[in-house]
LOKE-974706 format. One record per residue (C-alpha): x, y, z; residue in three letters. Coordinates in steps of 0.02 Angstrom, whole numbers, plus 32768, in hexadecimal, padded with zeros to 4 digits. Layout:
residues N
{{X, Y, Z}, ala}
...
end
This chain:
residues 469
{{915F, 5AAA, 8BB4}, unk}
{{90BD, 5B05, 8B95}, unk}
{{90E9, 5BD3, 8BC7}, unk}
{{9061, 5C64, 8BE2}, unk}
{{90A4, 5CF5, 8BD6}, unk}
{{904D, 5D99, 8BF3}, unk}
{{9089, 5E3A, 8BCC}, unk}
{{90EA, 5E47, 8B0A}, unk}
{{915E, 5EDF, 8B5E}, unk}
{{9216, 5EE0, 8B5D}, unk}
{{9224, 5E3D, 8BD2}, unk}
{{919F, 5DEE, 8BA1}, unk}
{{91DC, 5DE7, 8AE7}, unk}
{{928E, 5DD9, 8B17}, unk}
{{924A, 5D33, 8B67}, unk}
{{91D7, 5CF1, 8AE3}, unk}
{{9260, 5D06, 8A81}, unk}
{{92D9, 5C93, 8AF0}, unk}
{{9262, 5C16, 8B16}, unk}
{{920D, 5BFB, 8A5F}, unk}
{{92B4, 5BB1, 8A18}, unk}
{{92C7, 5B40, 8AAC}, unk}
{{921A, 5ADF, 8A60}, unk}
{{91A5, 5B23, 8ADE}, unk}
{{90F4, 5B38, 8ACD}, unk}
{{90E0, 5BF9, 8AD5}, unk}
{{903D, 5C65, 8AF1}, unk}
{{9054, 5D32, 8AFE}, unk}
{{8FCF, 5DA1, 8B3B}, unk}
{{8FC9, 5E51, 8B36}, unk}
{{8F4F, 5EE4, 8B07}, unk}
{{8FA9, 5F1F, 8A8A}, unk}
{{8F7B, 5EC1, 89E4}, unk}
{{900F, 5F0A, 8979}, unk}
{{9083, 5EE2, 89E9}, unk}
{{904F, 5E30, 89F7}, unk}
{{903C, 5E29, 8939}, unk}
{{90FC, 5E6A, 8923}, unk}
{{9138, 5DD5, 89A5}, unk}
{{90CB, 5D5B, 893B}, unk}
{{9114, 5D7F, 88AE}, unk}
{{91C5, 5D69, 88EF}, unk}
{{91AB, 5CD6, 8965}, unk}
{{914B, 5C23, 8951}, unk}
{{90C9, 5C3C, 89D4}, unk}
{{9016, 5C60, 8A0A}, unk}
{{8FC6, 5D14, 8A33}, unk}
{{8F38, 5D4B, 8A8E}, unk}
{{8F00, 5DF4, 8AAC}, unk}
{{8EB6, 5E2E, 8B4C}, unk}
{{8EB8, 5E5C, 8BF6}, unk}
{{8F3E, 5DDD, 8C54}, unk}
{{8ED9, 5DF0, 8CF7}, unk}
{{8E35, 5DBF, 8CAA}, unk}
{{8DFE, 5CEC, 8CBF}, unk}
{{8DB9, 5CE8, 8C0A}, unk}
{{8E6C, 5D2A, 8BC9}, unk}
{{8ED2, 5C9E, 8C35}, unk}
{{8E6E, 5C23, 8BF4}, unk}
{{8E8A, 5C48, 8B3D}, unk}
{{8F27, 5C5C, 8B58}, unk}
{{8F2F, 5BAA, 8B8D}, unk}
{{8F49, 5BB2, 8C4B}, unk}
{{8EF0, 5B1F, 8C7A}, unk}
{{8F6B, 5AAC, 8C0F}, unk}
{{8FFC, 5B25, 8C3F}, unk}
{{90B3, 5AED, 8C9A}, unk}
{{90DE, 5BA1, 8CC4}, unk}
{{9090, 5C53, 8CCB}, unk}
{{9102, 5CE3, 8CC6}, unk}
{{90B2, 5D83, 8CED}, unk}
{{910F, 5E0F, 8C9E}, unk}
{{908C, 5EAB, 8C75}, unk}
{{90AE, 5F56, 8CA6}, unk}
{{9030, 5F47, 8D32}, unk}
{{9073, 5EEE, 8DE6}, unk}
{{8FB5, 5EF5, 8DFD}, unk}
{{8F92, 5E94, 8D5D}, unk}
{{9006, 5E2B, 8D90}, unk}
{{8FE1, 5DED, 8E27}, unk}
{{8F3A, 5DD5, 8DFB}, unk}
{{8F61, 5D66, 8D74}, unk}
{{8FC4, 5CE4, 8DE1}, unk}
{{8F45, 5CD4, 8E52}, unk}
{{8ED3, 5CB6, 8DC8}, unk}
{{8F30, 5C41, 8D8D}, unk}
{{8F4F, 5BDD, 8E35}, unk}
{{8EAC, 5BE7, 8E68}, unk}
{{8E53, 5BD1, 8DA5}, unk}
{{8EC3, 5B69, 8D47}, unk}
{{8F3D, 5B12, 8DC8}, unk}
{{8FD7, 5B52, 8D6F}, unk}
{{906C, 5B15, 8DC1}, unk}
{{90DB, 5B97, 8DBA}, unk}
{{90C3, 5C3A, 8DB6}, unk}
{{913B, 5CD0, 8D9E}, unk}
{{910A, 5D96, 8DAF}, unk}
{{9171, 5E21, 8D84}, unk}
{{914D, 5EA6, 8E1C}, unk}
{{9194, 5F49, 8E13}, unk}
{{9153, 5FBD, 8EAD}, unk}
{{91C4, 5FB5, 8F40}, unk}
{{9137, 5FA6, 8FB9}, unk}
{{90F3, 5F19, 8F73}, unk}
{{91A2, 5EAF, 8F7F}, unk}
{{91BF, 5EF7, 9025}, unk}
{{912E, 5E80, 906D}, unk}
{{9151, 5DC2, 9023}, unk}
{{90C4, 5D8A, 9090}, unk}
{{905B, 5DC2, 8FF6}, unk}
{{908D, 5D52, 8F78}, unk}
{{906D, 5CA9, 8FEC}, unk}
{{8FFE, 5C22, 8FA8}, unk}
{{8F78, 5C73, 9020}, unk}
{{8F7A, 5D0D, 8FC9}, unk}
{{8FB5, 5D3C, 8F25}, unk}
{{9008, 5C99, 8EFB}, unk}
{{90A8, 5CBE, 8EA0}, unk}
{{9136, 5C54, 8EA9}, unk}
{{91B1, 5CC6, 8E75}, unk}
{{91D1, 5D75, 8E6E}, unk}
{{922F, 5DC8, 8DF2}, unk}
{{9261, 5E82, 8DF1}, unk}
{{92D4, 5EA9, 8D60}, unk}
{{9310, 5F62, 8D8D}, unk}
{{9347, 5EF4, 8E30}, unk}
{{93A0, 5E84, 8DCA}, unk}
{{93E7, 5F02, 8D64}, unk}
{{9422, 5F70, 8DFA}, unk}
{{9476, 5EED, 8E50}, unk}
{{94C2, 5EB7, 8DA0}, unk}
{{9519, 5F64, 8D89}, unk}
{{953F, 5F6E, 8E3E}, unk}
{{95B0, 5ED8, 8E29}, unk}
{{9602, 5F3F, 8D9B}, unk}
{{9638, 5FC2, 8DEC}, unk}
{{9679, 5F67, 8E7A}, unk}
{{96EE, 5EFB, 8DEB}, unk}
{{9703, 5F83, 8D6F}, unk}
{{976C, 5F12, 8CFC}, unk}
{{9706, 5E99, 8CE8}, unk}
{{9677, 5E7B, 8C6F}, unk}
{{9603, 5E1C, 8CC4}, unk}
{{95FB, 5DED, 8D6E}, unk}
{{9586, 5D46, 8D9E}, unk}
{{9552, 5CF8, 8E3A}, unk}
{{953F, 5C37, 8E5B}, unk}
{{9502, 5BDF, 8F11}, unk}
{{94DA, 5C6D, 8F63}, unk}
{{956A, 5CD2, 8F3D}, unk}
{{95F1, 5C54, 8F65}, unk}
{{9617, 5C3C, 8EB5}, unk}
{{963D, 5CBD, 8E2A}, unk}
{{9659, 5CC0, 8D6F}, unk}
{{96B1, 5D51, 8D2D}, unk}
{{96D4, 5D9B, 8C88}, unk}
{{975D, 5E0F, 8C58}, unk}
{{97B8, 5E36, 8BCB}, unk}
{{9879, 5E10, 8BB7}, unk}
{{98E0, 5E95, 8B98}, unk}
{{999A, 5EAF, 8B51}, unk}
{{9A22, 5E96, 8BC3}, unk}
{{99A2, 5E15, 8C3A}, unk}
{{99FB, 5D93, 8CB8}, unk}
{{999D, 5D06, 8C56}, unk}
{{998E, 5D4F, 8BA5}, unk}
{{9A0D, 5CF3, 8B27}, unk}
{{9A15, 5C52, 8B96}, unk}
{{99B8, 5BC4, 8B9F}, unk}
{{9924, 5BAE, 8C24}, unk}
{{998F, 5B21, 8C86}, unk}
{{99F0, 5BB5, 8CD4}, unk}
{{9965, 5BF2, 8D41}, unk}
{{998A, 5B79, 8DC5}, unk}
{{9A42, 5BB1, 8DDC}, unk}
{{9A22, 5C59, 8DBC}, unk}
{{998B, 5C44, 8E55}, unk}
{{99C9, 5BB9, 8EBC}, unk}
{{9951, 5BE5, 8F4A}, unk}
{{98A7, 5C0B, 8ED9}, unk}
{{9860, 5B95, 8E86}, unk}
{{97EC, 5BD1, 8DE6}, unk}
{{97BC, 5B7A, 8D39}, unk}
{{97B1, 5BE7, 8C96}, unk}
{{96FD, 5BA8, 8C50}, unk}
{{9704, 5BDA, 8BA8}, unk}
{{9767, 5C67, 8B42}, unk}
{{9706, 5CD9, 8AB1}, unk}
{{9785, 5D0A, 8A2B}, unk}
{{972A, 5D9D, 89B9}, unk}
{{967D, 5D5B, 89E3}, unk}
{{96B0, 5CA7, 89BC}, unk}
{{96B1, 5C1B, 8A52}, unk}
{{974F, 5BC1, 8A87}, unk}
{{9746, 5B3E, 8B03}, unk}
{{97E4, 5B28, 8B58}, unk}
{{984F, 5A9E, 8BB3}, unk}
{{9902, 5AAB, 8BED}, unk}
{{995A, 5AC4, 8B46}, unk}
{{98FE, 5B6E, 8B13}, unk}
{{9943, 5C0D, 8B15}, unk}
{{98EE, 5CA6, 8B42}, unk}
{{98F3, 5D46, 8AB4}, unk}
{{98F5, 5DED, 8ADE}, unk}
{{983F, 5E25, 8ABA}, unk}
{{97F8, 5D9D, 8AF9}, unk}
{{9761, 5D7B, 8B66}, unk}
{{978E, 5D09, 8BD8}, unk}
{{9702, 5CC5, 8C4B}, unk}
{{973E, 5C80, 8CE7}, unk}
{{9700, 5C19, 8DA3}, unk}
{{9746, 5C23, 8E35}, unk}
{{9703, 5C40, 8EEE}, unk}
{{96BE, 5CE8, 8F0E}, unk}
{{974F, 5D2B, 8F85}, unk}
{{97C3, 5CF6, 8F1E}, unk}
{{9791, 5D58, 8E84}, unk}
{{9809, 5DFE, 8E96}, unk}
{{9894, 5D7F, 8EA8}, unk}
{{9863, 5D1A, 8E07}, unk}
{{9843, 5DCE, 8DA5}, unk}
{{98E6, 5E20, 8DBA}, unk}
{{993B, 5D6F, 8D68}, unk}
{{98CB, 5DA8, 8CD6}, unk}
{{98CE, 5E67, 8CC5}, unk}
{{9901, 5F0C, 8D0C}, unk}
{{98C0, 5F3B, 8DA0}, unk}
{{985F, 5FDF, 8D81}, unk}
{{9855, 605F, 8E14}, unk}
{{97B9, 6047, 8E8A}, unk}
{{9715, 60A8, 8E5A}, unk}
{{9706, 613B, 8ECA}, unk}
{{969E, 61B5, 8E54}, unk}
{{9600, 615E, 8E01}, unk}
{{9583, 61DB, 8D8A}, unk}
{{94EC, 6176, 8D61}, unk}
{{9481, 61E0, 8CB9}, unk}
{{93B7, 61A8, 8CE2}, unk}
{{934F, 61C6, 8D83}, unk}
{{92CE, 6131, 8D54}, unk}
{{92BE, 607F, 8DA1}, unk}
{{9357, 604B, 8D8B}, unk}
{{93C5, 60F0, 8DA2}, unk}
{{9386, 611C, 8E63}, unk}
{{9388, 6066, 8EA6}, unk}
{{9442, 6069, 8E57}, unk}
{{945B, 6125, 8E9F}, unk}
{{942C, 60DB, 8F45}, unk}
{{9495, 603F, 8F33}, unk}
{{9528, 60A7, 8F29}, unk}
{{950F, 6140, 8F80}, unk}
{{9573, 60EB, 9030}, unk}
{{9605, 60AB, 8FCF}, unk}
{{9626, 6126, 8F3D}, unk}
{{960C, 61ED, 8F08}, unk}
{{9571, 61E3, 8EAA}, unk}
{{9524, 6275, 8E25}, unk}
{{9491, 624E, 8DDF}, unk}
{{9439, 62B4, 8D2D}, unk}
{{9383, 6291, 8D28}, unk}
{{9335, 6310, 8C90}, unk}
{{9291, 631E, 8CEA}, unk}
{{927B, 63A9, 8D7A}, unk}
{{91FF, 635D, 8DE2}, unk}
{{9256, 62B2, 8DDC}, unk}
{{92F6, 62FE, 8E0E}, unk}
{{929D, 6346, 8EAF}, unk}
{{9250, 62BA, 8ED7}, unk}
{{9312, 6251, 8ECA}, unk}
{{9357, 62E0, 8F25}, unk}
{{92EB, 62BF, 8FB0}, unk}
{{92EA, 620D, 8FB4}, unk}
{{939E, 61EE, 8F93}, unk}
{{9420, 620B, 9028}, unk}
{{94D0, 6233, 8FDE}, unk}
{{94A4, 6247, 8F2C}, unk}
{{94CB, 62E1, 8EDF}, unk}
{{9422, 6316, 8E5A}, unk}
{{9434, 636C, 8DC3}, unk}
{{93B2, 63A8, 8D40}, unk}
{{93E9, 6386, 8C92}, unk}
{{93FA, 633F, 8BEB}, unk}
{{9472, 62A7, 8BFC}, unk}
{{94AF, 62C4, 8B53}, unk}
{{94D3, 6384, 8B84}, unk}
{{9591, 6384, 8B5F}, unk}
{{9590, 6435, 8BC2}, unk}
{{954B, 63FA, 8C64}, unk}
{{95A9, 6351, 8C4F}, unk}
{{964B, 63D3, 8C47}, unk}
{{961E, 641C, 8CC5}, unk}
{{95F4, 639A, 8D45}, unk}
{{96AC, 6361, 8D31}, unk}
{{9679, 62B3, 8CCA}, unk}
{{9732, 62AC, 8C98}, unk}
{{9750, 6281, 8D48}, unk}
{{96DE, 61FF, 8D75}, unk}
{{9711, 6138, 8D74}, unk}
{{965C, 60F8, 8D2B}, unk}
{{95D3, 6152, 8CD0}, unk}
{{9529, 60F0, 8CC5}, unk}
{{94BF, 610D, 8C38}, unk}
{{9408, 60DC, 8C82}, unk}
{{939B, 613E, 8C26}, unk}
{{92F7, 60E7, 8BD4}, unk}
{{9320, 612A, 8B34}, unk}
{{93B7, 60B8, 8ACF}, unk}
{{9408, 6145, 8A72}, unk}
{{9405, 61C2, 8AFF}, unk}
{{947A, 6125, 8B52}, unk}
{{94DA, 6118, 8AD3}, unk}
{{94FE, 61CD, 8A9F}, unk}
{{9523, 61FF, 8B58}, unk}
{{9592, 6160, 8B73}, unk}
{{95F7, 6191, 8AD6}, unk}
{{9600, 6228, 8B06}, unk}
{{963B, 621A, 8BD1}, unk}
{{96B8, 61A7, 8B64}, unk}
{{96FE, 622E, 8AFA}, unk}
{{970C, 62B0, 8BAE}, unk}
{{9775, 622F, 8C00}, unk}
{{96EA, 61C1, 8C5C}, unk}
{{976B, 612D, 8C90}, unk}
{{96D6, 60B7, 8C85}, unk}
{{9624, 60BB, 8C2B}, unk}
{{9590, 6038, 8C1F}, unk}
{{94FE, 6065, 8BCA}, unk}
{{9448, 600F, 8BCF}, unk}
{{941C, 5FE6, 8B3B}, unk}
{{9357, 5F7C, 8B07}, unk}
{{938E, 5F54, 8A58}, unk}
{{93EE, 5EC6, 8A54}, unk}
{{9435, 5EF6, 89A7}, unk}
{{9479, 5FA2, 89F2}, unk}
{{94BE, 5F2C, 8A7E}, unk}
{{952D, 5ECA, 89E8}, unk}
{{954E, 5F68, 8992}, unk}
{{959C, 5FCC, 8A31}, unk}
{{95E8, 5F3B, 8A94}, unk}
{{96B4, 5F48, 8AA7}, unk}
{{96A6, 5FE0, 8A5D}, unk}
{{96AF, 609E, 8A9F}, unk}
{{9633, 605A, 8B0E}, unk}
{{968C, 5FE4, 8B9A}, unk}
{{9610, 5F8A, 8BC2}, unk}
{{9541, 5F76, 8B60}, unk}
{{94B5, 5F23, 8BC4}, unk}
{{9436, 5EDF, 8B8A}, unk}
{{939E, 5EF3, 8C1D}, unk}
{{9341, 5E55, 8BD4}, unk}
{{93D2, 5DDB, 8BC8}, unk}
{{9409, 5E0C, 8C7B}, unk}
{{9373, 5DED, 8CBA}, unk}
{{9338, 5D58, 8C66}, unk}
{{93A7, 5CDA, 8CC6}, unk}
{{931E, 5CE7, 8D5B}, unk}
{{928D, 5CA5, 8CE0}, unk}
{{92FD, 5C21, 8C8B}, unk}
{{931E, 5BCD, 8D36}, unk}
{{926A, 5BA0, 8D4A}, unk}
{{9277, 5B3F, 8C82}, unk}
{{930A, 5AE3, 8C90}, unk}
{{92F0, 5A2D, 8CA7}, unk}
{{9332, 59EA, 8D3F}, unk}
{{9356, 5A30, 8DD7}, unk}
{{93A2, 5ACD, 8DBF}, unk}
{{93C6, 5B68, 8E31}, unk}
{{93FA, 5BEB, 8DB8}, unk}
{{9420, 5C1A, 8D0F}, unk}
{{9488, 5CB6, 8CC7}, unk}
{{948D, 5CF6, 8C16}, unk}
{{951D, 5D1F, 8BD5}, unk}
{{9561, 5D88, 8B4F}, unk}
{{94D0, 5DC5, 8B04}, unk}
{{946A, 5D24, 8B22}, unk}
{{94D7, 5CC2, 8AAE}, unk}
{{9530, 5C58, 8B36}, unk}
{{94D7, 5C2B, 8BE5}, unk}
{{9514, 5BE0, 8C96}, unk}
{{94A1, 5B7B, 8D04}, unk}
{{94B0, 5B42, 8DAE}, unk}
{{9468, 5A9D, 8DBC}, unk}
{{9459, 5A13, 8E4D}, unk}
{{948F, 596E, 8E25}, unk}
{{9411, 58EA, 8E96}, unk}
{{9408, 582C, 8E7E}, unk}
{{9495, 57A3, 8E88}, unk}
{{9513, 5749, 8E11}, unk}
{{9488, 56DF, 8DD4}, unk}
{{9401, 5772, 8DAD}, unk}
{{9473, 580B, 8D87}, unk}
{{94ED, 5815, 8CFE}, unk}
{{9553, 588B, 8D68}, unk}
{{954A, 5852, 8E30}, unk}
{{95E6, 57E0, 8E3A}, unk}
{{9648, 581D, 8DA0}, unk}
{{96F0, 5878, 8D9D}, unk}
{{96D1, 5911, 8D1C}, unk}
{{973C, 58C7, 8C8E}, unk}
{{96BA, 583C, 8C8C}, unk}
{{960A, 58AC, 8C7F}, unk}
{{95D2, 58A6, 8BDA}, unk}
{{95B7, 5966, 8BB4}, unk}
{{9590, 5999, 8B18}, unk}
{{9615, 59F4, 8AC0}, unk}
{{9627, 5AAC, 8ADE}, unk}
{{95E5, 5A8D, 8B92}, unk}
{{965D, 5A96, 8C27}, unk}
{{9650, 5A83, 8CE4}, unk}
{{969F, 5B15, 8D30}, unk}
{{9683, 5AE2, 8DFA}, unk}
{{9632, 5A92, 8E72}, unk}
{{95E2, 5AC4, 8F17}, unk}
{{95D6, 5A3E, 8FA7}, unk}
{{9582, 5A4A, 903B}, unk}
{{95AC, 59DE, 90D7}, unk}
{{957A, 59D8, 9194}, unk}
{{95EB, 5A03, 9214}, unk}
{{95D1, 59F4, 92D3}, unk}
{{9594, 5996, 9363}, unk}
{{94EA, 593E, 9346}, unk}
{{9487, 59CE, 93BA}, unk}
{{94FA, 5A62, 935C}, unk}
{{9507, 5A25, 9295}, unk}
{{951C, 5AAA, 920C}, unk}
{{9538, 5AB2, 913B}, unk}
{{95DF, 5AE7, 9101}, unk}
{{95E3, 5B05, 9062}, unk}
{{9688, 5ACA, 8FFE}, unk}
{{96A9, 5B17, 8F54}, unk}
{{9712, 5AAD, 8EED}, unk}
{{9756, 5AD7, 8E3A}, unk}
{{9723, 5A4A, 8DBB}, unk}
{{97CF, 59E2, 8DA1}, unk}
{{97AF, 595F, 8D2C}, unk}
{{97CB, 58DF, 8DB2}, unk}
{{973C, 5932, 8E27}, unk}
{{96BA, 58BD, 8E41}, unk}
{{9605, 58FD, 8E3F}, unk}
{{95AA, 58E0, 8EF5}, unk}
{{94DB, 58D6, 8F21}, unk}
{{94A4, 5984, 8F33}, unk}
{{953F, 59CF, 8EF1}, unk}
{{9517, 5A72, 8E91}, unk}
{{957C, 5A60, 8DF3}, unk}
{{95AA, 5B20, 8D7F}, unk}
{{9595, 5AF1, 8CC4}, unk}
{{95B4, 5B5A, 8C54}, unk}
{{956F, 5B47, 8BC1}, unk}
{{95C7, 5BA1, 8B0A}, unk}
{{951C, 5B82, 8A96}, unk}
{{9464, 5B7A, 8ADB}, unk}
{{9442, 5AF3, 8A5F}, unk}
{{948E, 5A85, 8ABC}, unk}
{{943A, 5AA9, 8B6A}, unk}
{{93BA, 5A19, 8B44}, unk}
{{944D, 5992, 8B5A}, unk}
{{9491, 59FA, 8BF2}, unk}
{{93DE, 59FB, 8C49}, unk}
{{93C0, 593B, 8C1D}, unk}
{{9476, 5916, 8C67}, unk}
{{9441, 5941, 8D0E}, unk}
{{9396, 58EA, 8D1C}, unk}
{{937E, 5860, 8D85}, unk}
{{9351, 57B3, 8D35}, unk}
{{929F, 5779, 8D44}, unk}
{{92C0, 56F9, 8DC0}, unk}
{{9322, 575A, 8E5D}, unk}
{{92A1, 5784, 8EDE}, unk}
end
């Protein structure tokens, strides 16, 4: 697939970087010639320097031969200038734009074909919000991800001595949850990759990725690990972006301090935010995080732009008695070095956000994709079409799909019409993958995938033969 992107910042890099080993065609832009030069020398790919919202720039850059344009500069103006350019110019097919400003994504009837063109919108301190959000509302787990519009979730915890499941072997989960139905997807085992079937048997220490339907994930968690107490107190160190959309998030549900160092930012939070309580302060101010009580609170966020400030602070609400920290953290080598550490939990802004962009370069019809652990594993919700003839998965039981090996299907969501002919609705089934399952038209099938190398396979399983119409 031949890629434009344009902007070499945090996400656009983070992307290039994703996307180049995948053999895609990749052009950056950006104005910053050492920063393209230091992305060239790391990556196989093409540079151009310029101004992304300029037609002379696109067209170096390829955009009249190009699949996809993903606009990720600092600018929302920039843009959304440069995917109408690149509609109207260049007939790009797709076209992605990163859009920060709230205003902007509060009126969609701007990005319409008729106006600025853009397919999709991305906004990562969204992404990220909602991400950590999901956190504290399942403070054991490690990652919480959403499949089918919420119907379907794939958790992450860690197993812990003294766990229902931990010792015995994964065959015990239906008689220890006769009435919820889940499927472990894969197990990590000190950063190595276990894929599992009835016989394993789950170690404390373990991460231990599991499916099941969305209201039945409490249920499937306390089989796994202690229950901690619910979040009541939540102190979030950062007043940017991400920090006040997560201040409001919260602010109905929990008791919410917030430490933003600057003094006019923290008046301008304090007036914007409803419940929030607003401090002025140096996150990594073991005095005023003393005195604020951190000891007591369930979850301290680390949001700050700066990496060390996250992870100082974090280690330090740690150390007071913070029950719970995650810190955000843009190097992904920091992210390995802190992860399962002092730290609870490390994320990575880039990798959690990159699962909207790699939906759009998957082959085959897919709806979304999530990275997972640190970009080293991913799962994909795709939509098997076609018939027995044209599909190698419509019409197969699961034990008779040809999946690559470290690939599993974790569950499937079905939808069906109910009702009289004037009164017909969707419901929408989730069902775990059994291996005797068979795989319907439209179904949209969880795969989970332990190695990205093999997502070529995965995508090519779930493309329709030449000849279905």
């Amino acid at each position: 697939m031949r890629i434009v992107i344009l902007g070499a910042g945090r996400v656009g890099s983070s992307v290039a970087e994703n996307l180049v080993s995948e053999a895609n065609d990749i052009t950056v832009v950006d104005t910053d010639p050492a920063r393209l030069r230091k992305l060239q020398d790391r990556l196989d790919l093409r540079t151009v320097v310029g101004n992304a919202g300029h037609p002379e720039i696109l067209a170096r850059a390829g955009a009249r031969d190009a699949d996809l344009i993903l606009a990720v500069t600092q600018s929302d103006e920039t843009n959304l200038v440069a995917c109408k350019l690149a509609a109207t110019m260049f007939n790009v097919p797709t076209k992605i734009a990163r859009i920060r400003a709230a205003d902007y994504l509060s009126h969609p009837e701007m990005f319409t074909a008729e106006n600025f063109a853009v397919d999709t919108v991305i906004c990562p301190e969204q992404i990220l919000t909602d991400y950590i959000a999901k956190l504290i509302e399942f403070p054991e787990s490690l990652q919480v991800l959403e499949f089918a519009d919420g119907r379907v979730s794939l958790v992450g915890v860690r197993a812990f001595h003294g766990g229902p499941l931990v010792g015995q072997e994964l065959q015990t989960i239906r008689k220890h949850l006769p009435n919820l139905d889940t499927r472990v997807a894969a197990i990590f085992r000190q950063d190595s990759p276990i894929i599992p079937d009835a016989t394993t048997v789950i170690e404390a220490g373990d991460e231990v990725f599991f499916v099941a339907a969305t209201e039945h994930i409490r249920g499937v968690m306390r089989e796994l690990r202690r229950m901690d107490k619910p979040v009541k107190r939540v102190m979030i160190g950062g007043g940017g972006n991400i920090g006040r959309r997560l201040a409001a998030a919260l602010e109905e549900k929990y008791e919410v301090k917030l430490i933003e160092y600057n003094r006019k930012s923290a008046e301008a939070l304090a007036a914007d935010l409803g419940r929030t309580l607003v401090l002025v302060g140096d996150v990594t101010d073991e005095e005023l995080l003393q005195t604020e009580n951190i000891g007591d609170m369930d979850i301290y966020c680390a949001l700050t732009n700066d990496d060390e400030n996250n992870i100082m602070s974090s280690l330090l609400a740690k150390r007071m008695g913070a029950r719970r920290v995650v810190a955000l953290i843009n190097r992904s080598s920091y992210v390995n070095l802190v992860q399962a550490g002092q730290i609870d939990i490390a994320i990575s802004p880039a990798q959690t956000t990159i699962g909207t962009l790699l939906a759009h370069v998957r082959q085959g019809d897919c709806v979304a994709v999530h990275s997972l652990r640190r970009g080293a594993a991913e799962a994909l919700e795709l939509v098997a079409h076609g018939d027995p003839k044209s599909s190698k998965v419509v019409g197969r039981r699961i034990e008779e799909i040809d999946l690559p090996k470290g690939a599993t299907i974790g569950a499937v969501v079905r939808t069906r019409e109910r009702g009289e002919a004037d009164k017909k609705r969707n419901e929408h089934e989730v069902l775990i993958a059994h291996h005797d399952l068979v795989i319907e038209p439209d179904d949209h099938v969880i795969v989970f995938v332990i190695n990205k190398k093999m997502m070529p396979k995965v995508e090519k399983l779930f493309q329709v033969g030449v000849g279905f119409l």
